[in-house]
C-alpha positions as CSV (number, residue, x, y, z in Angstrom):
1,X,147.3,224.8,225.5
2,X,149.8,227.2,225.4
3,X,153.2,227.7,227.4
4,X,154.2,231.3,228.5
5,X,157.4,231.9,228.4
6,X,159.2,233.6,231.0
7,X,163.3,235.3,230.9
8,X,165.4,234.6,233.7
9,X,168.9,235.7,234.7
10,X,171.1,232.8,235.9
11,X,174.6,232.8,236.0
12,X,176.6,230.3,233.9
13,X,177.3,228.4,237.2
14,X,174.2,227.6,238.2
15,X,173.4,226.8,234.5
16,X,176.1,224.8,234.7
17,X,174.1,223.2,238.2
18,X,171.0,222.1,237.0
19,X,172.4,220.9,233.5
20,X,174.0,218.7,236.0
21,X,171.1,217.6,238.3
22,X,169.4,217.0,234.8
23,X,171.5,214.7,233.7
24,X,171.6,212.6,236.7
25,X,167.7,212.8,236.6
26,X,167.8,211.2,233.3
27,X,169.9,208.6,234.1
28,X,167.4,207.9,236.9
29,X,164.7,207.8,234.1
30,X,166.5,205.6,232.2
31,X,166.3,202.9,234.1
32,X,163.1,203.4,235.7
33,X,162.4,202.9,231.8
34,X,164.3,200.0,231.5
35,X,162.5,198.1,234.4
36,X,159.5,199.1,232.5
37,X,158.3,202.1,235.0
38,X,155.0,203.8,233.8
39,X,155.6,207.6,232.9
40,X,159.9,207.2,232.9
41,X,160.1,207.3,229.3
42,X,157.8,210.4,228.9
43,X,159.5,212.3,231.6
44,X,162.8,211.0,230.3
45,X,162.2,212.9,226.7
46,X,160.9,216.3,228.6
47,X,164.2,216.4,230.9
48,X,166.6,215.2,227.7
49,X,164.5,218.4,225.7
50,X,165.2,220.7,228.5
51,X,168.8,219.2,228.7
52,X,169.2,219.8,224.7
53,X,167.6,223.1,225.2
54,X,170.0,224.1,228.4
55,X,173.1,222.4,226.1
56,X,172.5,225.6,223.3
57,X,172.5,228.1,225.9
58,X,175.7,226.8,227.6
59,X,178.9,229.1,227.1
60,X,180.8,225.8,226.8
61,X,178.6,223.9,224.7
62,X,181.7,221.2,224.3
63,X,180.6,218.0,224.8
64,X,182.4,217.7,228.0
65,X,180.2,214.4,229.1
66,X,181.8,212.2,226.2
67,X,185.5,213.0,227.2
68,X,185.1,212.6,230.9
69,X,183.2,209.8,231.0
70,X,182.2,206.2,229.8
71,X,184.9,204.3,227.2
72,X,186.5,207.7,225.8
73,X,187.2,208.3,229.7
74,X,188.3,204.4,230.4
75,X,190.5,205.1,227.6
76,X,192.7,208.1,228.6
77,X,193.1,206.7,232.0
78,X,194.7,204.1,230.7
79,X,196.8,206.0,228.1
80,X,197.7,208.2,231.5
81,X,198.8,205.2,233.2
82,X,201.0,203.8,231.0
C-alpha cells in the first residue's frame, strides 16, 4: 500500500493550530491508553508521528511545551512569585 503525497500551503498560524489540537488529541489518547482503550495506543503513535513531523516544519521549532508547562512551568511561577 502506498501513500500519495500531497503539498499544501498553510500559513504558520494555522500550523501552529493543528500542532495544537494534536497535542490535546494525544493527551486524549493517552489516557484512553492508560484505561486500557482498544486502538488508543495505535492512534496515539500516528498523531505523536504527525506531531514529530508537524514539529520539523515549525518556524519555531523551540520546545515551547517544556517551558510553559508541567514542573519547568510550576517552577518559574514560583521563582516569579517570590
Amino acid at each position: 500500500m502506498t501513500e500519495t503525497t500531497k503539498k499544501l500551503e498553510i500559513s504558520q498560524t494555522e500550523l501552529d493550530l493543528i500542532a495544537n489540537a494534536l497535542e490535546t488529541q494525544s493527551k486524549i489518547l493517552c489516557m484512553q491508553a492508560s484505561a486500557g482503550g482498544h486502538g488508543a495506543l495505535a492512534r496515539l503513535n500516528e498523531v505523536k508521528r504527525v506531531l514529530a513531523t508537524i514539529a520539523s516544519h515549525r518556524e519555531d521549532a523551540s520546545p515551547r511545551r517544556a517551558e510553559n508547562s508541567g514542573l519547568w512551568g510550576l517552577m518559574r511561577s514560583m521563582r516569579q512569585a517570590t
